[in-house]
Structures are given as structure tokens and as C-alpha cells.
N, C-alpha and C positions, 0 to 999 in steps of 0.2 A: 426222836431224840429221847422221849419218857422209858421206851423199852428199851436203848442202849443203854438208858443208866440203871435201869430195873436189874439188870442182866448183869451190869458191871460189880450193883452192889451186892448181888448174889454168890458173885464169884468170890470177891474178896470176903466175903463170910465162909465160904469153904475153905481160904487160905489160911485168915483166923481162926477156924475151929478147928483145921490141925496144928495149929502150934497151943491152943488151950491144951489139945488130948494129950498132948506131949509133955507141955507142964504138971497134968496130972498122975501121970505116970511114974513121977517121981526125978525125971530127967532135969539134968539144970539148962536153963535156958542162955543159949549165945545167938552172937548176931550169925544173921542167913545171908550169904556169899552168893549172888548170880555167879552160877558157873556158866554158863549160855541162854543164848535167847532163840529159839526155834520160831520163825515166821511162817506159816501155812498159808499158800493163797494170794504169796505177792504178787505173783504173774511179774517175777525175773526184776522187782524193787527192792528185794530183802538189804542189800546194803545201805540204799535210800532210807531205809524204814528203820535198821540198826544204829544210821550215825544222826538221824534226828529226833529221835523218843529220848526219853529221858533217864529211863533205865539202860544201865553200861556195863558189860559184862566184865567180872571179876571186881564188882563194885557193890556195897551194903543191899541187903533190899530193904526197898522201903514203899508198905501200901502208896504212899504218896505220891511218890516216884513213878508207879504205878497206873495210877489217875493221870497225872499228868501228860503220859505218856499215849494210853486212851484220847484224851483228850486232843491232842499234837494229829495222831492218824485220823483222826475225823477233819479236823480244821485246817489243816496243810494238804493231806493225801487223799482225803476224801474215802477212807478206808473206815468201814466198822469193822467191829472187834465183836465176833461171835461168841469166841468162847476163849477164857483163860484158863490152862492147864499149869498147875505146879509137879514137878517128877524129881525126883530126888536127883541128887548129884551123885558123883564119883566119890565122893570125900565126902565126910563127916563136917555137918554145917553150909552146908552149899545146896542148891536147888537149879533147878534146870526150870524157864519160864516159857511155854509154849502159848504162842500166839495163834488162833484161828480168825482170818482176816477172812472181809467180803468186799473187796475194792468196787466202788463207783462208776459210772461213767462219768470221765469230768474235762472239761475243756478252760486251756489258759489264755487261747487268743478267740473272741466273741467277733463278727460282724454283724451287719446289717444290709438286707439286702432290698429291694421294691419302696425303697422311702422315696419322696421327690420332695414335697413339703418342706416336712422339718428335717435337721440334721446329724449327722451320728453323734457329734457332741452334744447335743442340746439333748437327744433320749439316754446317752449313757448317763448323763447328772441325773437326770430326773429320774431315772429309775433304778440307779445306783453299784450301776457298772461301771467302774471306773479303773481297772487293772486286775482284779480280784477274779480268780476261780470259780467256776460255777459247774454244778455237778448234776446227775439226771432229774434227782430228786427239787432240785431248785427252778425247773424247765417252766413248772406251770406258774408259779409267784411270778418269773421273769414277764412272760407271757401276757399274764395279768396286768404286770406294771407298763409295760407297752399299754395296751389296751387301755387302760386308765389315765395316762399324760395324752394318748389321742382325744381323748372324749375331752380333756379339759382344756384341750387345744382347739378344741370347735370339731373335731373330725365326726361323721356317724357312719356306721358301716364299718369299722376296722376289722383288721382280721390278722391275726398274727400265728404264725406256727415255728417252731428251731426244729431245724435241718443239721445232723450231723454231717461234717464234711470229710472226717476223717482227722485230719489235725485239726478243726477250729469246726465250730457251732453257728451257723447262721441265724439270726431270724429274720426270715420273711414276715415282709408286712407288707400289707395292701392296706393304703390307707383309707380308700374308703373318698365319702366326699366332706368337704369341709364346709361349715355352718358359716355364712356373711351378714352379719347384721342390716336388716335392711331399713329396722325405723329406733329411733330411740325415744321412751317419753317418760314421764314423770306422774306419779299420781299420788296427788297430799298434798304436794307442793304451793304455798300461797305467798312464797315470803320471793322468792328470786325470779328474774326473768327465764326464759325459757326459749333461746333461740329469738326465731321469724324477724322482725326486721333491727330488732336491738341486737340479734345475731350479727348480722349484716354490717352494720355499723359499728360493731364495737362497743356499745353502749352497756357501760358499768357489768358486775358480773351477770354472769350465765351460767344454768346449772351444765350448759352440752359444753361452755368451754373449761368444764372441772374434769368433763371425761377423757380418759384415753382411749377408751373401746368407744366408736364412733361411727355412724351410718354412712362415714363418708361423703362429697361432692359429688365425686364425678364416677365414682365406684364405690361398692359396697367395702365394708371393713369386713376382715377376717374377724368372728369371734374368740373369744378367749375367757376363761376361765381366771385366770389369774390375773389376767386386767379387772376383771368386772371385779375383782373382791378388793385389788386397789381403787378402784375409782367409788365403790359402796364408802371404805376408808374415805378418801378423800373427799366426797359429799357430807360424809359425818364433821370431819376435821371441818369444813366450811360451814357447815349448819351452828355448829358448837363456838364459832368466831365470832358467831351473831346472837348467843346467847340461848340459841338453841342445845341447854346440855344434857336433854333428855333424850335427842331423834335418834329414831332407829329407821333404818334402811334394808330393803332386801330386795333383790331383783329377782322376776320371774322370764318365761321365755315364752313367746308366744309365735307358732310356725305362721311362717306368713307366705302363701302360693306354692312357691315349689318347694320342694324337701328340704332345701340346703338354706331357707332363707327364714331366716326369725326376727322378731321383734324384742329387742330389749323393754321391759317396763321396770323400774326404776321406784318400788312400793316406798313412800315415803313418810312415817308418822311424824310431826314434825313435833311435835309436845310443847308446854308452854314455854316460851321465852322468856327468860328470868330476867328479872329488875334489880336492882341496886338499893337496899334498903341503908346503910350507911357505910362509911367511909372514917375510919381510924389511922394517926400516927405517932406512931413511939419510938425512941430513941432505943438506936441496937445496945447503948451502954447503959441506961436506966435512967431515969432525971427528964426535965424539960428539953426543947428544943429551943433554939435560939429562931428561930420561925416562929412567930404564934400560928397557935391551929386554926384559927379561923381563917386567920390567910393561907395556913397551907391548903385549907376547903375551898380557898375560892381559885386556887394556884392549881387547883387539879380538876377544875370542873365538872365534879362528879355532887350531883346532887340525887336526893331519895328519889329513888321513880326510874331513871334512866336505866335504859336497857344493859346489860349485863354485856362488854365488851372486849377482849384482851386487846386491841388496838387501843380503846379509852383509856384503860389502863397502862399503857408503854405511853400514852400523849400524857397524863399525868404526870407520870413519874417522870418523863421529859421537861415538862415546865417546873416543875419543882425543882428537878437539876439546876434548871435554867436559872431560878431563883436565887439557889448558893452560889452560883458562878459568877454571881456578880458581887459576891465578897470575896471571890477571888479562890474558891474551891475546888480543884481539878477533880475532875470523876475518874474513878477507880481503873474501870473499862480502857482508860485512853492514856494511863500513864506505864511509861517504861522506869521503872521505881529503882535499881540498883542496890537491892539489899532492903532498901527501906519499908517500914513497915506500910504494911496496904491497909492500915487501919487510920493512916493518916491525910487519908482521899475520900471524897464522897460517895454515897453508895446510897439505892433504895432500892427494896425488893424486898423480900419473907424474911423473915424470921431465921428460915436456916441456910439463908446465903444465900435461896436462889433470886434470879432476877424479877421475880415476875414477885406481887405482894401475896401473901395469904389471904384466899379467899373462902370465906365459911359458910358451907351451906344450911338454911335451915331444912329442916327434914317434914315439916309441913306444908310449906308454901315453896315457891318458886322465887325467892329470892336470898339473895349472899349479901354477906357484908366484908366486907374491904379492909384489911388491915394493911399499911405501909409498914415495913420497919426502914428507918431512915441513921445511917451513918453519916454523922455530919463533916469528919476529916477537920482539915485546919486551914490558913488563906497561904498562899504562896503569892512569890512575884514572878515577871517574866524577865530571865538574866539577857536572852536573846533569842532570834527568831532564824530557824538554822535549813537552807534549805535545799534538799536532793534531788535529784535527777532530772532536773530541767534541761533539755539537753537544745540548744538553738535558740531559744526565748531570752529575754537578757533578763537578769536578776530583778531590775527595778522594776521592770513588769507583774509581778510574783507576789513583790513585798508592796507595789502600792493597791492591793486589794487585801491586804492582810491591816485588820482593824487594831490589832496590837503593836507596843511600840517596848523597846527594852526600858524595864523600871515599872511599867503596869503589871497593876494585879493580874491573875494570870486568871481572867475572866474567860472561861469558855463559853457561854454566850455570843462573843465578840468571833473569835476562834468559829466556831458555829457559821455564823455569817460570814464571815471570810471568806473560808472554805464553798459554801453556795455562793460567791461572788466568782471562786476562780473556776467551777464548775462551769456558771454561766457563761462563762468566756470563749469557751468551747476550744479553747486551742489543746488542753491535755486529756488526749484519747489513748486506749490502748489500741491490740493488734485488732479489737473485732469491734473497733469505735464507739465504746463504752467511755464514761467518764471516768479518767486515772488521776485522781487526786486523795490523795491521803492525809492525814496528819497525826500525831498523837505528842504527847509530856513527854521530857525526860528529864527525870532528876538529875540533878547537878550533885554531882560528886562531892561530900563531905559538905555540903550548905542544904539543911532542910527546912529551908524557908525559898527557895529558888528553884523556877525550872526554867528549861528552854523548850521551846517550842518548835515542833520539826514536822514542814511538809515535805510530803513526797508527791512529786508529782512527772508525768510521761510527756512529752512534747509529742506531738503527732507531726508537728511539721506542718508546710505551708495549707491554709484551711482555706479551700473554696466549696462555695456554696452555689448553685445552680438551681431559680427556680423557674419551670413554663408554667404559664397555667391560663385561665382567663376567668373574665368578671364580668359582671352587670350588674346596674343600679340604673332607679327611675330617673338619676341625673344627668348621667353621663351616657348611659348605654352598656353595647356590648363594647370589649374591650381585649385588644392578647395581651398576658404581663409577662414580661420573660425579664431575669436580673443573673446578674452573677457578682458577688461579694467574695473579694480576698482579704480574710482577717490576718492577724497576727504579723502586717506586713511589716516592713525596714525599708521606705523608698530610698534611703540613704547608705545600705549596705549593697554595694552590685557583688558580681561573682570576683575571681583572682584574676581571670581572662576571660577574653572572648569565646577560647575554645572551651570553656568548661562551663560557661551558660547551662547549658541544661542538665547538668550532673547537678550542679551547685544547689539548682530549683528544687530539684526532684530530694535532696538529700537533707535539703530544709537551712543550707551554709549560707544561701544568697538571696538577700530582700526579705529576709524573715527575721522577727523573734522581737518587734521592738513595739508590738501592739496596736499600729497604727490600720487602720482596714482603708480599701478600694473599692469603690462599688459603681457598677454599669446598670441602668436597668431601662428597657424601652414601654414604655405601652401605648401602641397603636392602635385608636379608637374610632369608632364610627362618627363620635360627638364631640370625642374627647382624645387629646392624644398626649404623651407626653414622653422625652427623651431625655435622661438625665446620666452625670457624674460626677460621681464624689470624694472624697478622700477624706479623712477624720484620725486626725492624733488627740486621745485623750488626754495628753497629760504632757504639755506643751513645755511647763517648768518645771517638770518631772517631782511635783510636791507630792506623789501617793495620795493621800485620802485626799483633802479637801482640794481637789486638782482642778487646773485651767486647762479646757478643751479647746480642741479646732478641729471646725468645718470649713473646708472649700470646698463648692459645688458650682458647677455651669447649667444649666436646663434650658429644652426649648418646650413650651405648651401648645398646642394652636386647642383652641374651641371656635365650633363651629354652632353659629346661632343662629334661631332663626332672626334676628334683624343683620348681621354683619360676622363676619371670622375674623375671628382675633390671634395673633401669633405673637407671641410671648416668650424674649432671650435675655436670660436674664446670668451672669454673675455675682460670686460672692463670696465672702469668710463671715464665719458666726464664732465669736469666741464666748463659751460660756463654767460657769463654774459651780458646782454645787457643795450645798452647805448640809450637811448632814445627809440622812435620806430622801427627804421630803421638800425642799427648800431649794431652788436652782434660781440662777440668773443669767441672762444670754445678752447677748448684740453682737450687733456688726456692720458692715455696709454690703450695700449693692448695687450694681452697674446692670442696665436695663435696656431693652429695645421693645418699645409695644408698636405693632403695625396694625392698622384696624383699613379693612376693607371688604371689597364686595358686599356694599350695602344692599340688604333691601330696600324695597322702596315704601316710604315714609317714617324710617330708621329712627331711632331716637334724636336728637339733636346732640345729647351728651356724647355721640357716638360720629356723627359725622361729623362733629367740629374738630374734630381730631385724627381724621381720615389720614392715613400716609403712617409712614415712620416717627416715633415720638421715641427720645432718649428721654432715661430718666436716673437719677442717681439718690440711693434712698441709704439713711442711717438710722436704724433700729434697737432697743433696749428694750428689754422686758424683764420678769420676775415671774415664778409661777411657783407655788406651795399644793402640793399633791399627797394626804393623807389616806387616799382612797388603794387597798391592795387588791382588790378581783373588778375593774368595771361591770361586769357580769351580773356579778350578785354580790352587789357593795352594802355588808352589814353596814359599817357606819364610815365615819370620813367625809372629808370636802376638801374642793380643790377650789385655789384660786388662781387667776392667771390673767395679767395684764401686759399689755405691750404697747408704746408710743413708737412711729417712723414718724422722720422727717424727710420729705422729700423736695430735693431740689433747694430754692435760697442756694445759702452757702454754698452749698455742692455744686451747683451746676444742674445743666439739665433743662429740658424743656416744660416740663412741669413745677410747680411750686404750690406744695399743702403738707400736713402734719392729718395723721391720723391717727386715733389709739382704739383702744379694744381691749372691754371689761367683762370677762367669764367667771362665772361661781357657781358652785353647785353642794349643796349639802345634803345626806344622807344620815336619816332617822332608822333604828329597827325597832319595829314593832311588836314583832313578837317571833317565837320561835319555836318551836315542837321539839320534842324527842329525837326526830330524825334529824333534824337541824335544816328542816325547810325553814326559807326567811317570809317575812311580810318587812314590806321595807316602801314609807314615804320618800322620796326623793325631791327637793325644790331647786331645779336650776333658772338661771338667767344669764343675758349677756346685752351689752352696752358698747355701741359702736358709733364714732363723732371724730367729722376730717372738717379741718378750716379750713377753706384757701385762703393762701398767701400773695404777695407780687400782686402782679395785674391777669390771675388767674379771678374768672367769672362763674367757671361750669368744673365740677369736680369731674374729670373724664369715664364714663360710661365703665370702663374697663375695673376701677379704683372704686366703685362706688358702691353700695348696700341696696340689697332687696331682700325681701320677703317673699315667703315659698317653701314647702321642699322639707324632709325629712330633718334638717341641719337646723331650722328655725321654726316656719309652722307646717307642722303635719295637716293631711286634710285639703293643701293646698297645691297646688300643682310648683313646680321649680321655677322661683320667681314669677310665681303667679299672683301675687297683690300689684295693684294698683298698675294696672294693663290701661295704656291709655287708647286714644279713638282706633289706632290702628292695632291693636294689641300687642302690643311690645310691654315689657315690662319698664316702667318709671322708674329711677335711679334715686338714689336719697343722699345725704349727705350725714344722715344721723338715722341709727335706728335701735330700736330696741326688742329682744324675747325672753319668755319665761314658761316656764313648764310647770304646771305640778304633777307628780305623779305618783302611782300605787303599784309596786310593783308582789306582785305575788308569783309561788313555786305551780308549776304543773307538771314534770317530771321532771326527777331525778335519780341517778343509777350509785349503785355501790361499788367501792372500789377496794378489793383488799387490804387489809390492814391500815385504812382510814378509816378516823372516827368519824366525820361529819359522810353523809350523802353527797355527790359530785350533781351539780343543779347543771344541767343538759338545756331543758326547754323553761323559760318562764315568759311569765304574759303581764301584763301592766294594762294598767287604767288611764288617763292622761287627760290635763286640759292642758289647752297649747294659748297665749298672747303673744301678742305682737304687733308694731305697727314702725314706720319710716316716715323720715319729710326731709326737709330744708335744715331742720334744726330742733330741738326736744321741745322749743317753745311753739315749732309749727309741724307740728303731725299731722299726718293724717287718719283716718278714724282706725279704733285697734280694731283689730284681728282674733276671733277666737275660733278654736275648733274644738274636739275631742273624740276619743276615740281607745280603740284597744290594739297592743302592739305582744304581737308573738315573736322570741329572740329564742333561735336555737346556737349554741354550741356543737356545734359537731367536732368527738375526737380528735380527727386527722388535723383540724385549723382553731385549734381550742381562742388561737389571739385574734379570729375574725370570725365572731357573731353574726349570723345574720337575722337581721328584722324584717318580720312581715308585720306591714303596719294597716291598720284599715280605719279609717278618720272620716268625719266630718266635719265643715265649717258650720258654727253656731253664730256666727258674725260676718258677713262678708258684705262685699260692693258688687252693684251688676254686673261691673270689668272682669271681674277677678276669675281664674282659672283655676279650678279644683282639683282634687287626685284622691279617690276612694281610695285606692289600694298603695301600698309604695315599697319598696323593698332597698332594702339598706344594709349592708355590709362594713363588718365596724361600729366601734361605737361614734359616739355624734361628739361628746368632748366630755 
């Protein structure tokens, strides 16, 4: 291309310096008229080549024109331009322009021929054949670029050669064989897990599941160049989430056995982790904040020392949100405004609009400091609560989890929890059963002090749930649990007819939409068995929030003991109501059948004085206050819960006594790290006392309290206190436990764009009391044990903990039956 234009501007200097000689000669100069254009060396294009250049005969010349025209037969025609001759015309002012051309070999239609791998499209992008001409001279670059997307495709060996076909260019390629990654590892890495059995489990992040280029299960992964340089990216992007903003990353390859088979290693510097030196907030308009700073410092939980988070900082600026939302200040983000200014919504994030705050590094040390700029907006009310696409659900279902009422400030906090109340519900999924609930402000036309508030939400239609599965515990044994739950039901809506029953079902028109659920569930046990169903309307006088429940349920128990088997059919309704979040109260009655038989021999007497069939009809109240949100790893909170039954008197029935039951439990935190492991004291108790009534003697065997057993004292075997001559356990009429305990972290995994650590495994300290009799004034001797208890969480069942508990008694009687080890699923209460 440098000697085509060497050459071109040669020429047009010989053109020029005859028209100087001319001016010097005395001649007056006029414009120069192509009178023809002579093509040398079209090979039978000369028409081609006259109606696309840019010089036109009987038209001005002009150098430029000229150039252009140059320029045109190289990049269309693929013709250089050897030599430019000027020859005078016929006429006076006219020139005749002679072309001496060198045409190309060049072809318009490309294949590809010996690919299997990859495919024609996927090499024509990448090497940037996409319709365009290609001529002899461009053969080996083409070549090249094959050759170089195989190699970063994994391939080794390639070979590529273009085959003239005559009308169209081939290139052959043999691809050669392709590179499969056979291991993947890490080196530097000290901060993330790494696969092996937190692989397996799913436990918190992994750096193998950030990759996309991967050694595969059950077969090797193809390598790939372009993966590897996204997944180096995305280990940076994840490094830098955790405060790591210095890491650099670079993978090498190492051959592993045979030719085709490499090891990714994955070089990792991970550099210091930067800390949080402080935390600043300023008003976007200048002046104070209507927040004092100190509470916005305590509103954002960012103190000196903590590690350096963009997750902390979105959990910040989320509770500070949260803060103005309950003056009544809609965020920016969530309003559909109508003109209105979006200066009059809340907002926090940098300085120059974005959402995230200004973060300033110092350029010695490893730590930033934190600026908020905060837009404070104005309070609004809520005019009304507007709501779309529920399609089958009935309305009052919708609006009694929505915490806002028209006339309240339009607190999104409130809005906030709503919205996770109709998520938990599970009835609005989309097509691939994700949660479809939306919401967001709209300003109210010409009133700006008013908005309405509008969800959107997807009905999925009738929700059933199906679970198999099985259990064991050192109480009951092994166990199958199989259930099936139909939420979202309408037992009072049937179909139009008979014959359209299962359209109706299926389309979500019949027995659906009115919140009420159905549930079957069997579990048939070796110790323990039990068969139930139920039906549940939360909201009986349809009052939305502070609403009156209903349960009816039937169930049959049998336990099988070693003094006697007990079978247990019981009915019932539980209407209960709650008072805010935390706060509930229940009763109800029930109707009863205990059968106690196939006594052992020397059986309790509480138990065979009441051999046969016993009715019984019991009426229950209780209250329960529960401030505790993770039982798992409960920073702080206590639950209390009491409950009185009367059974029989009044009612009827063959029995006659009153019991109640006194549970509390409080949690202390002790201390907490940077990661946000807890240290967390724990003190629970419970308090259990039945009269009898009538010309009842003996509180019946079935109804009655012991001690034992992971539920009360660990250390002990399942009603193993106070075993009398025959070893049976002894019944009480009153008993009491208490625990103190220490619970500390021993693993915990991270979880994307959460601030705290996800605690998986923790372990506890424990001393266990205890003791039973006749009555509080006549015990028998306490009960002490202690010991240490491992509780893991696993993923897949985050609501069913299990405990491995390992105990000893520090107190016991000759009778009593012990249990080193015990395994408990659930928490205890």
C-alpha cells in the first residue's frame, strides 16, 4: 500500500509540473476537460471500472478526483493502478487520462471446508469475514486469523490453507486437536473456599463456582481462551466485593498426561484488604440534615476498622432509607413521578448522582473513607393502595398483607415488609417460578403531597407442594415423612359444573384464590407414627392485618413404648390472633380418644389404670411473645409462651385435670468480630403443673411429665430420670428445666452481596437442670448434666438444624438412664 501511494504521488507531480511549464511559458491558464479515460489491463471490466471511479468523462479534472478514483479500484475492484498517463486531447484544454491497471485475484463468496468443532459463523465474526471481498494479497492475514481464534479456542495442531475454487476461495482447515481442561486450582488464595466438600454442599461462595471454564463432573471442559479472561474478570470483580481492591489474577497452563489435557492454575495476589477508616454525610443541597449524624453513624453500621464492602455499603444506605421512610419519604428509585420534580424524593449515594457513595482512597495505607450525599425529598401521604394483575386470588387476600392503609404517611419501610409478606406467601410466581411481586409510588396528578401505591403482582394458580423425605432422632427413631400442602385454596368456590372440574383446577377458576391452605401429611415410624389433616383460613373476619385465624385438624399418633402403645385420635379448631409481629394468642377445643394397651409386664400403674379406650375433651388458651428472628444464631431476643388446658369438668369426658406450661428463653450477645461471628449467652427454662380435678387420683401416664432427652435434659437418655424397680420411667405431675448456655461460631460461609457471614456450623457450651414429682413442693432430687452441642445448618433445609449433642450427667440416681451422644433435628423451642 506505501509503494501504491509512492507511485500515485509521483505521478500526480508529473501531472503538476506540466501544467507549472505551461503557466511559464506565458500561456493563460483554463480549466482541463477529460476528454476520455483509457483503461489498460481490465481483463474485459473497463465499463465496470468507468461507471464506478470518480473521474467522468467530459467532466472538470481534478487531482482529487483523481485520488479518489485510485483509491475506489483498489477497495471495490481490487485493481492497482501502475501507472498514470496524461496525453493531450483533440481540442484545445481537454486531456485524455490513461490508466495502466494490475487486477488481483479476489473472491466474493469465502467457505469453509474440514471444520467439525466450531462453526462457519462463529470463524467468520472472529476473524472478520462477514460479506466483504478478499483478494490474493489478504490470503495469509486470513490464514493467520483462523489459526489464532483456533488456538484461543483450545485447539493445538491447526492447519489452515485457501483453495481457489474457481468462483469462490475455500479454506481448508484441519483442526487439529482440542485442549480439555483436566484440573482447576488456585494459588494465593487464603480468603474463599475452594471447592471439596463446601463444593458439594453449596456452602457459601467458591472460587470454582465463579468459573465458567471448568474441569467438569463427569467429563473434561473444553478450554477456551475467552472464557478464562472472563472468569480472571470475574474473580477480580469478586475479590474487590470483599475489599480486596488491589488483586490481580493471571492464569497459567500446565500439560497434564496426554497432549490435549492441561491444568488451569488460576495465580492469585490477593493484596491487602482495605478497612474503613470513616464514614461522612452531607446534604446534596448544603445546610444540616434533619437526621443527626450520629445516628445516621449508628443507622449505617459502618464503624473505623471494618473491612471495606460494597454490600455494607448498599445495607447502609438501605437502613438510612429505612429511617426517612418512616417520615413518610418515598425513594427516588421507586416512584413513577408525572412530571414532578425528583428532587422531591429521597436519595443517597455520591455526589454526582450515582448510587453507590463516594469512596476516597488514601494513597498510603489500605483504607477509604466513606462519603454519603443524602437528598432528603419531602413526607407524602398514601391517597390509596392500587392493585394489578392478580389474576384468580381475591383482592382481600393482597390487601390484608399490605401494612399501609389510605391516609398514612406513605412509609416505605411498611411497603418493604409487605411486599416480603406477599412474597412469603408463595402464591405469585412467574413462568419459571420465581417470585412476581412488584410495587412501586405514583404520584397523584396535580396533589404533591399524595401518592398511591401500586402492586403488581402474577398469580401462578393453584399452589401445591409435595414433600418425601425421612428422619431420625434419638426419640422417636427412624421415620418416612411424606406431606402434600394446597395453598391459596377457596374450599367454598367449586367449578360451573361437573364436567368442567378439571379445566377449572388446572386454570386456577375453581377452589382457588381465597388464601385458605389444605394439608395431608403421614409419617410412619418404627417408634413413632403419625397421620394428620388440616385446613387453615387465616383471616376468618377478613380484618387484614391484625386478623383472626382458623385451624381445624384431625390426627391419629400411636407411640410405641417400651412399657405399653399408646394410640392417640384426636380433633379440633384453634382460633388464634396476632398482635403486631411478635405477640400471638391461640385456643380452642378438642375432642379425643387415648387407647393404652399391650402392657408390659410390670407397666407403670399411671398407665394401666387406664388401659382400654379413654374420651377425653380438652379446652386450651394460651399467649406466646417471640422477639427472636434466626433461632439458629439468635443475636439477641426472648420468647415467652404460656398455655392453660382444661380438660374434661364441664366438658365432659373421662378424664378430669387442668394443666399449663411455662417456656422463656432469653438471649444475650456477647461479642462480635468484623465478620460478624456471634458469641451469644443463652438462658432458657420451662415450667410444667396439671391438678386433678373430680374424683380423678392418678394424672394418666399418657398426659403426664418426664425428664430426659434432648427437649429437657440432655446427657440423659428419653425419659430417663427417675426409672423405677422395673425401669420404666415415673410420671410427675409438675416438673421443671433450665439451660444455660454458650453458644459460639465455628464455620461460616459468604454469600454474595451480603454483609454479615451465613453461620452454617456452630457449637455451644451447656449446663442442663432439671427435676419432676407430685408437685413443686415435692420433687425429686434435680438433675444436672453438661456438655457440648454441634448444630449444623445445611443449605438445602436452612428451617431444620441438626444437633449433634454429646453430654454428661453431673447429677444423677442409680435408676436413671443416660445418653452420651443424641441427635436432634429442629430446634427444641
Amino acid at each position: 500500500m506505501m509503494l501504491k501511494n509512492l507511485f500515485f504521488s509521483a505521478c500526480l507531480l508529473c501531472v503538476v509540473g506540466s501544467s507549472s511549464f505551461a503557466a511559464q511559458a506565458g500561456q493563460e491558464q483554463q480549466a482541463t476537460i477529460v476528454e476520455d479515460i483509457i483503461v489498460v489491463g481490465a481483463n474485459g471490466e473497463v465499463e465496470q471500472v468507468l461507471q464506478g471511479i470518480s473521474l467522468a468523462i467530459g467532466e472538470e479534472f481534478s487531482a482529487a478526483l483523481l485520488e479518489d478514483s485510485v483509491e475506489w479500484l483498489w477497495s471495490q475492484m481490487r485493481m492497482r493502478v501502475l501507472q498514470i498517463r496524461e496525453l493531450p486531447g483533440s481540442a484545445l484544454g481537454s486531456i485524455v487520462i490513461e490508466l495502466l491497471v494490475d487486477p488481483l485475484r479476489s473472491w466474493k463468496q469465502v467457505v469453509f471446508e474440514g471444520y467439525d468443532e466450531l462453526t462457519p459463523p462463529e470463524i467468520e465474526i472472529a476473524v472478520g469475514l462477514t460479506g466483504q471481498t478478499i483478494d490474493e494479497l489478504e490470503l495469509t492475514k486470513y490464514e493467520q486469523r483462523i489459526l489464532d481464534f483456533y488456538f484461543e479456542q483450545g485447539f493445538r495442531g491447526a492447519e489452515v490453507s485457501a483453495v481457489d475454487r474457481g468462483d469462490y476461495l475455500a479454506f481448508v482447515i484441519y483442526e487439529g486437536q482440542q485442549l480439555t481442561v483436566s484440573d482447576v486450582r488456585f494459588e494465593g488464595n487464603t480468603f474463599f473456599n475452594e471447592g471439596g466438600v463446601w463444593g458439594i454442599f453449596h456452602w457459601g461462595l467458591d472460587l470454582h463456582e465463579s468459573l465458567q471454564q471448568t474441569d467438569g463432573v463427569f467429563s473434561d471442559d473444553d478450554f477456551s481462551v475467552d472464557i478464562v479472561v472472563e472468569d480472571i474478570n470475574s474473580l477480580i470483580m469478586l475479590y474487590r466485593e470483599y475489599g480486596f481492591l488491589d488483586v490481580e489474577i493471571d492464569c497459567r497452563l500446565e500439560e497434564q498426561g496426554g497432549l490435549n489435557k492441561v491444568a488451569l492454575i488460576y495465580e492469585i495476589n490477593e493484596g491487602p484488604r482495605y478497612t474503613i477508616r470513616s464514614v461522612q454525610f452531607k446534604n446534596s443541597r448544603g445546610g444540616g440534615l434533619m437526621v443527626e449524624d450520629d445516628e445516621l453513624k449508628e443507622l449505617s453500621g459502618i464503624v473505623a476498622g471494618q473491612f471495606y464492602s460494597p454490600a455494607r455499603l448498599g445495607q447502609s444506605a438501605f437502613d438510612i432509607q429505612a429511617r426517612y421512610a418512616k417520615y413518610g419519604h418515598p425513594s427516588r428509585r421507586k416512584v413513577v413521578a408525572n412530571g414532578d420534580k425528583a428532587d422531591n424524593y429521597f436519595w443517597i449515594g455520591g455526589e454526582n448522582g450515582a448510587d453507590e457513595p463516594d469512596v476516597l482512597f488514601d494513597l498510603d495505607e489500605p483504607v477509604v473513607d466513606v462519603v454519603f450525599t443524602i437528598q432528603e425529598g419531602k413526607a407524602f401521604r398514601l391517597r390509596d393502595v392500587v392493585l394489578r394483575g392478580y389474576l384468580g386470588t381475591q383482592d382481600r387476600i393482597v390487601r390484608r398483607e399490605v401494612e399501609l392503609e389510605p391516609g398514612d404517611e406513605a412509609r416505605e419501610d411498611l411497603v418493604n415488609r409487605s411486599w416480603r409478606r406477599l412474597n412469603g406467601l408463595g402464591y405469585f410466581k412467574d413462568a419459571n417460578n420465581n417470585p412476581a411481586v412488584d410495587w412501586h409510588w405514583q404520584q397523584v396528578d396535580g396533589r404533591h403531597d399524595l401518592m398511591d401505591l401500586v402492586f403488581d403482582v402474577q398469580d401462578k394458580g393453584m399452589m401445591n407442594n409435595f414433600r418425601f423425605g425421612g428422619a431420625w432422632n434419638s426419640e422417636t427413631g427412624p421415620a418416612l415423612m411424606v406431606s402434600l400442602t394446597k395453598s391459596n385454596v377457596d374450599m367454598f368456590d367449586g367449578a360451573d359444573s361437573f364436567t368442567t372440574v378439571f379445566t377449572d383446577l388446572q386454570d386456577g377458576m375453581a377452589f382457588h384464590g381465597a388464601g385458605q391452605a389444605l394439608r395431608v401429611s403421614a409419617q410412619p415410624g418404627r417408634r413413632y407414627s403419625s397421620y394428620a389433616i388440616s385446613f387453615t383460613e387465616p383471616d376468618l373476619l377478613r380484618e387484614h392485618i391484625d386478623r383472626l385465624g382458623l385451624n381445624i385438624s384431625t390426627s391419629k399418633n400411636l407411640r410405641y413404648q417400651r412399657s405399653h402403645e399408646e394410640q392417640r385420635t384426636f380433633s379440633g379448631f384453634t382460633l388464634s390472633r396476632r398482635f403486631g409481629r411478635n405477640v400471638s394468642i391461640f385456643g380452642g377445643p378438642t375432642l379425643g380418644r387415648v387407647v393404652l394397651d399391650d402392657f408390659a409386664l410390670g407397666a407403670p400403674g399411671a398407665a394401666t389404670e387406664f388401659a382400654g379406650s379413654n374420651s377425653y375433651t380438652t379446652l386450651m388458651f394460651g399467649a406466646r411473645r417471640n422477639t427472636v428472628l434466626d433461632p439458629f444464631s439468635p443475636v439477641d431476643g426472648s420468647m415467652v409462651s404460656m398455655n392453660v388446658a382444661q380438660t374434661g369438668g364441664f366438658l365432659g369426658g373421662d378424664w378430669d385435670f387442668t394443666k399449663s406450661t411455662l417456656k422463656m428463653a432469653k438471649h444475650f450477645g456477647l461479642w462480635e468480630d468484623a465478620e460478624s461471628h456471634r458469641w451469644i449467652l443463652s438462658l432458657k427454662g420451662a415450667a410444667m403443673k396439671a391438678w386433678l380435678q373430680g374424683d380423678m387420683t392418678t394424672l394418666p401416664y399418657s398426659e403426664s411429665f418426664f425428664q430426659g432427652g434432648y427437649r429437657t435434659l440432655r446427657g440423659f437418655a428419653f425419659r430417663g430420670t427417675n426409672r423405677d424397680a422395673n425401669g420404666f420411667a415415673s410420671p410427675g405431675s409438675a416438673a421443671w428445666n433450665a439451660s444455660i448456655e454458650l453458644g459460639f461460631p465455628l464455620f461460616a460461609t459468604r454469600s454474595r452481596q451480603a454483609v454479615s457471614m451465613l453461620e452454617n456450623v456452630r457449637g455451644s457450651a451447656f449446663v442442663d437442670f432439671g427435676a419432676l414429682g407430685s408437685d413443686f413442693g415435692a420433687m425429686t432430687s434435680t438433675r444436672v448434666s453438661t456438655g457440648i452441642a454441634v448444630q449444623v445448618r445445611m443449605p438445602f433445609m436452612a428451617q431444620l438444624p441438626i444437633s449433634l449433642i454429646f453430654a454428661k450427667p453431673l447429677r444423677l440416681e442409680d435408676d436413671d438412664q443416660t445418653a452420651t451422644f443424641q441427635l436432634q433435628m429442629g430446634s427444641s423451642f
